[in-house]
C-alpha positions in Angstrom: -39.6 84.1 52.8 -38.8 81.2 50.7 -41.6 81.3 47.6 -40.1 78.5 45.5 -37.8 75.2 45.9 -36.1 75.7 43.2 -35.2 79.4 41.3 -33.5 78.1 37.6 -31.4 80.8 36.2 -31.4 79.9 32.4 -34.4 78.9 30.7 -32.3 76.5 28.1 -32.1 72.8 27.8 -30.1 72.4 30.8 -32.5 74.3 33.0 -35.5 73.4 31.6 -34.5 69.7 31.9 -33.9 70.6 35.7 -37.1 72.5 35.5 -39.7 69.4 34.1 -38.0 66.8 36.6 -38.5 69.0 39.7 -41.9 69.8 38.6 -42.4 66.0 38.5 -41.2 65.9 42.2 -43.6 68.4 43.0 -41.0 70.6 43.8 -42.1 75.2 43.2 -39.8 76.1 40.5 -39.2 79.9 38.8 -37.4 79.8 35.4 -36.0 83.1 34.5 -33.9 84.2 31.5 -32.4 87.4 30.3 -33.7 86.9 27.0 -37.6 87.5 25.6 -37.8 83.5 24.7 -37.2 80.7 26.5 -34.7 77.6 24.9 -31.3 79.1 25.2 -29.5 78.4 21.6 -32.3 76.0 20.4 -34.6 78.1 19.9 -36.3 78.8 16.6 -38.3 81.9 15.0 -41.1 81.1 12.5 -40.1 83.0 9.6 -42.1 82.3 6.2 -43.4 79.1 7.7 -40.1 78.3 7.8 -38.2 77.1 11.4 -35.3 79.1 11.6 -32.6 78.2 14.1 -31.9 81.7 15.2 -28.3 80.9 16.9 -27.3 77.9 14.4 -27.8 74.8 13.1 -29.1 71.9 16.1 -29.1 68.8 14.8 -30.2 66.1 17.5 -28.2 63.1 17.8 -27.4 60.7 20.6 -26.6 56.9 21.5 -28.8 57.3 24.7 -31.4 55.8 24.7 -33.0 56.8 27.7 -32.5 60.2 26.7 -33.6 59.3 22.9 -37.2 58.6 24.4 -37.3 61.5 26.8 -37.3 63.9 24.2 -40.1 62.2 22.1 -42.2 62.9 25.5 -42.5 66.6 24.0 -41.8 66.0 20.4 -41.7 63.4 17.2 -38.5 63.8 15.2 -38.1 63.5 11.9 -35.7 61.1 9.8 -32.6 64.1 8.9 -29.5 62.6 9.2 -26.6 65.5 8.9 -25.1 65.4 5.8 -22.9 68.9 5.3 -21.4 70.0 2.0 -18.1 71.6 1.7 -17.3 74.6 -0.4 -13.6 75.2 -1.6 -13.1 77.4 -4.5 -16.5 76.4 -6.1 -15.6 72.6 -6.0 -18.1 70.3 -3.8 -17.0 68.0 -1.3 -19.0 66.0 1.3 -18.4 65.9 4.4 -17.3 63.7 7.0 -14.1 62.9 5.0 -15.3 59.3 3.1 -14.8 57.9 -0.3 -17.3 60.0 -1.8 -14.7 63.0 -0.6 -11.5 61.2 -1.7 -13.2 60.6 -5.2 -13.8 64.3 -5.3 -10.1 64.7 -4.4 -8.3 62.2 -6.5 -11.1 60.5 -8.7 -10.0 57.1 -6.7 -12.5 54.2 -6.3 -11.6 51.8 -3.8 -10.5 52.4 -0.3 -6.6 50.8 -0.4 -6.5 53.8 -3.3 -7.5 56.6 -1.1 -5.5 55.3 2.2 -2.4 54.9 0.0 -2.3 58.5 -1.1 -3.0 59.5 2.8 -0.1 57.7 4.1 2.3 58.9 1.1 1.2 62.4 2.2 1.3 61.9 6.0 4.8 60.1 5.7 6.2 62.8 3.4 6.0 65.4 6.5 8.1 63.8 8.7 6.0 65.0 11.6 7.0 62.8 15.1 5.0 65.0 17.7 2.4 67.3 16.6 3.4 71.0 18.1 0.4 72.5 17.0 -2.9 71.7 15.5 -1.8 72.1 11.9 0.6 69.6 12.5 -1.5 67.3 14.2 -4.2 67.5 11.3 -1.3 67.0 8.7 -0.4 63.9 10.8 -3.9 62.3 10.4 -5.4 63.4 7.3 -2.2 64.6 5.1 -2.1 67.8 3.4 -4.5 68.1 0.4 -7.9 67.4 2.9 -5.9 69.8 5.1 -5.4 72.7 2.9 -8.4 72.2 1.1 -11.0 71.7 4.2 -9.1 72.4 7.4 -7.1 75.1 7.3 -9.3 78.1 6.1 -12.5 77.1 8.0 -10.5 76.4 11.3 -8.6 79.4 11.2 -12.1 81.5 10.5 -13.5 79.8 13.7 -11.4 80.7 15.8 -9.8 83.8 14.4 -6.1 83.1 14.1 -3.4 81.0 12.4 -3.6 77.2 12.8 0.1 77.3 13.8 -1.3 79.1 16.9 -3.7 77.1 18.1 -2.8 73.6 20.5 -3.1 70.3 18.7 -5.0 69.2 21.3 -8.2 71.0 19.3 -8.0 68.4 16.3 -7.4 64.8 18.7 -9.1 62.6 16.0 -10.7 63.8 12.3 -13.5 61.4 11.4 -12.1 59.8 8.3 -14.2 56.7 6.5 -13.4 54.4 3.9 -17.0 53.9 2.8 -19.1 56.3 1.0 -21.6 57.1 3.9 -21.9 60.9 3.6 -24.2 60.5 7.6 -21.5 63.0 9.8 -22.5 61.3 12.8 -22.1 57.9 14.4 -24.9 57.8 16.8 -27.8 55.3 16.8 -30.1 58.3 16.9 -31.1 61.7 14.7 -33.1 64.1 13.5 -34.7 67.1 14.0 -38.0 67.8 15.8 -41.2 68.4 13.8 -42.0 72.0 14.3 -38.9 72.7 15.9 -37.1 73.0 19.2 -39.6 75.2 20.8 -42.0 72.3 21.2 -39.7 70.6 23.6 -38.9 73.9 25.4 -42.5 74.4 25.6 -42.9 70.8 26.9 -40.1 70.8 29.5 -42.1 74.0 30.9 -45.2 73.5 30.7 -46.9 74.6 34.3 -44.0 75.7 35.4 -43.3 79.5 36.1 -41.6 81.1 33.8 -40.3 84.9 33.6 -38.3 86.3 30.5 -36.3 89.1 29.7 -35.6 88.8 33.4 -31.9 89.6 34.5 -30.6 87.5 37.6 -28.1 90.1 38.3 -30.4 93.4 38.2 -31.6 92.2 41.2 -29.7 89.4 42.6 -30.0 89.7 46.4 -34.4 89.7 46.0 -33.7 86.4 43.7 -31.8 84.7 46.2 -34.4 85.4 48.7 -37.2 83.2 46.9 -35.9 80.2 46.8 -34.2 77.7 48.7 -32.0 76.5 46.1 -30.7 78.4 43.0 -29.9 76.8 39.8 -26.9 78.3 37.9 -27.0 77.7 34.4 -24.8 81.1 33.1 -21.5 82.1 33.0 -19.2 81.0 35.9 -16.8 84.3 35.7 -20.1 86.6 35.2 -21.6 84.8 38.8 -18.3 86.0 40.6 -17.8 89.0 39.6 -14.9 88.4 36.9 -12.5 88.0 40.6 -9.8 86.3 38.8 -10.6 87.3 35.3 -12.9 86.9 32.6 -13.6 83.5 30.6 -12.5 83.5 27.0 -14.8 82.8 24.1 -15.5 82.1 20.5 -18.5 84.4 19.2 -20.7 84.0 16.2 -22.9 87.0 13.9 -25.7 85.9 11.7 -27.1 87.1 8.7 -30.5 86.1 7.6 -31.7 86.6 4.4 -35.2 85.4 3.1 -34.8 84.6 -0.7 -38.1 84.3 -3.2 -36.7 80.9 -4.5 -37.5 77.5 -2.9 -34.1 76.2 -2.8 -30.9 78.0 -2.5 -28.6 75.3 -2.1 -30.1 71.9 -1.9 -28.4 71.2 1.3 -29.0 72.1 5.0 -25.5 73.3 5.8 -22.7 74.1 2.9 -19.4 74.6 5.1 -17.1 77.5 3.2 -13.5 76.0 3.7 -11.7 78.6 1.9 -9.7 81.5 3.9 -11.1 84.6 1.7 -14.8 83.8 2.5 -15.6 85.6 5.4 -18.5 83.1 6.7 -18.3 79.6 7.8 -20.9 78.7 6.2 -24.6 78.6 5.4 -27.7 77.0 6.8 -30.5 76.9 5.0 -33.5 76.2 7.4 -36.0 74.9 5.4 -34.0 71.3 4.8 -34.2 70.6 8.0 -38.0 69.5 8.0 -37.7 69.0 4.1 -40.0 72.0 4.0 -41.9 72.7 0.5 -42.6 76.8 0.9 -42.2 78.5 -2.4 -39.7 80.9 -0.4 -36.6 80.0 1.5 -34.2 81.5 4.3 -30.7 81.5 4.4 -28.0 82.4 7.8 -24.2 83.2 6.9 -22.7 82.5 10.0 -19.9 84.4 10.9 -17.0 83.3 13.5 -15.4 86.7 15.6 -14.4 87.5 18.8 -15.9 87.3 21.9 -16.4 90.6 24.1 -18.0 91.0 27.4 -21.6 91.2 26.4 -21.9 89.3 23.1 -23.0 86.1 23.1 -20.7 83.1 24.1 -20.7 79.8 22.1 -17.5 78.3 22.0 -15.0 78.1 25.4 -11.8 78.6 24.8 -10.0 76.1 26.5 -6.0 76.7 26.8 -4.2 76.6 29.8 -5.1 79.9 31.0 -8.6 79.7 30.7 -8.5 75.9 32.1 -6.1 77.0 34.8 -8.9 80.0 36.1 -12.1 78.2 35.2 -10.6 75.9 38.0 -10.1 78.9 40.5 -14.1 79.6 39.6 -14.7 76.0 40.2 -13.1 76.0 43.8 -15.4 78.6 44.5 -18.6 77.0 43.3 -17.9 73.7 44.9 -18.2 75.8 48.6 -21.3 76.8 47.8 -24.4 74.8 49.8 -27.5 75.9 48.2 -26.3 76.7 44.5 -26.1 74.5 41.8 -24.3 75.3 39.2 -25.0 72.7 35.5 -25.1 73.9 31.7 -22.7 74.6 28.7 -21.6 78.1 30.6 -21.5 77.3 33.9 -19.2 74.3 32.8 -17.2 76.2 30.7 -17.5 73.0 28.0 -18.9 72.7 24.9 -21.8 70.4 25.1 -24.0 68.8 22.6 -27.6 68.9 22.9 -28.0 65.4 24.6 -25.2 66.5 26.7 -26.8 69.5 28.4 -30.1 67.1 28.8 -27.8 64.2 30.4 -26.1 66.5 32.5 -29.3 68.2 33.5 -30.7 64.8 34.5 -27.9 63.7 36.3 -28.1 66.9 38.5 -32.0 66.1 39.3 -31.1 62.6 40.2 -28.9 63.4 42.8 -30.4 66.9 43.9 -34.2 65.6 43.8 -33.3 62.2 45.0 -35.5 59.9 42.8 -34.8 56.8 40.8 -33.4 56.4 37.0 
């Protein structure tokens, strides 16, 4: 007998977006997740007073405004605006690529300076059609931002040589003439006061809620209580791997609570260079300029994915395309599953994505008005 309208498999943004609107319907909704917290990868541990994004730096951004004003239901956000540092060798550059990183690079001034020396570079490689990504950021950036912030992180991330990887990874590089350090365009930023578990909290908030809860140790009594299921996992993992398994990205922290209250005077310090076996590192605190007299630190490491780590970034090359499609065939039978989220879509999403997404899917499953 059916017990609930809806049961949400994933208690992250996407399903607890799905979650608050069919609550608003009056719809019976279950959330379950295999983890002991709710929020998927936004959630954050309190660690020395300090809000520590436990699977990497969130930074909220967005040109929606709609969505913009449906977070602030659950939260007030702060004024951070994203400004990362990189790290080559020692020497400091800022990040996105702007006249305060091509003074860095060539002590040039003016912007018909720094676009001079990028065409000279650019136009020096001869390269008509990019066969691979190095070649493709070569042909929009030129080679000294390449070799110096390009090639070592990019080839950390996703573990091999940027001469093997499709150019259709790098389509565009941000590069600005101005000296505006903000990395992202958007109308919209910042980060929530007392972190993201106050939205997760607000998006389920009266509705039932069951963690470290695994859909698949008992699948066939899930599918029982409710009349409509909510997928928000891994596609492959729902079918039983039948035409293979989806390939990932993977990432290992270290956290590291230091007795100093500044580390690095930046949120996030990206480490460019090939030898450094990190990425780079967050330092938590400068998200919500925090004042404690102690500070935490994250190395974030890219490696491979393996059936049963955790999966952050699809890997999307033709084979993986090419069988996500097979999955999606499947899914698109289906009459009372749903299937929405970063996993289940095999994409990488940003934040306002997965709630967009997740909206869109309760408009047109719940039937109500924008």
């Amino acid at each position: 007998m059916d017990t609930y309208d809806y049961l949400v498999v994933g208690a992250g943004l996407f399903g607890a977006t799905f979650a608050w609107h069919a609550k608003q319907q009056g719809k019976r909704v279950l959330v379950i997740d295999k983890r002991t917290h709710a929020g998927g990868n936004v959630y954050c541990r309190s660690v020395e007073g300090i809000n520590v994004h436990a699977y990497g730096a969130h930074i909220f951004h967005t040109n929606d405004t709609p969505i913009w004003e449906f977070v602030h239901r659950f939260a007030r956000f702060n004024r951070y605006t994203n400004a990362p540092v990189a790290n080559y060798k020692g020497e400091l550059y800022n990040l996105p690529f702007n006249m305060n990183t091509f003074y860095q690079l060539w002590k040039v001034t003016t912007p018909a300076a720094a676009r001079e020396i990028i065409q000279k570079q650019i136009e020096s490689l001869h390269i008509e059609e990019p066969t691979n990504l190095e070649e493709q950021a070569l042909k929009l950036v030129g080679t000294d931002i390449y070799e110096k912030l390009i090639k070592g992180y990019t080839e950390k991330q996703w573990g091999c040589k940027a001469t093997e990887l499709p150019a259709f990874i790098i389509k565009r590089l941000p590069v600005r003439f101005t000296f505006d350090n903000n990395y992202f365009n958007d109308r919209y930023q910042g980060i929530p006061e007392g972190g993201y578990n106050r939205i997760i909290d607000g998006l389920l908030e009266g509705v039932d809620v069951r963690l470290n809860t695994n859909y698949f140790h008992d699948r066939d009594a899930f599918n029982r209580i409710a009349k409509k299921i909510v997928y928000t996992g891994a596609m492959d993992e729902f079918y039983d791997y039948r035409f293979g398994e989806l390939e990932y990205r993977s990432l290992r922290f270290e956290e590291e609570i230091l007795p100093t209250d500044n580390y690095q005077g930046n949120a996030v310090v990206n480490y460019t260079e090939a030898s450094v076996p990190y990425t780079r590192i967050i330092e938590h605190k400068h998200f919500e300029f925090g004042t404690q007299p102690v500070t935490v630190i994250t190395r974030e490491y890219p490696e491979a994915w393996r059936k049963g780590s955790e999966p952050y970034y699809p890997i999307n090359n033709t084979l993986n395309n090419n069988r996500f499609k097979q999955y999606q065939t499947l899914a698109q039978q289906e009459t009372h599953i749903l299937f929405g989220g970063r996993l289940a879509e095999y994409r990488y999403y940003d934040m306002h994505q997965v709630i967009g997404s997740a909206m869109v899917m309760a408009r047109k499953e719940l039937e109500f008005l924008k």
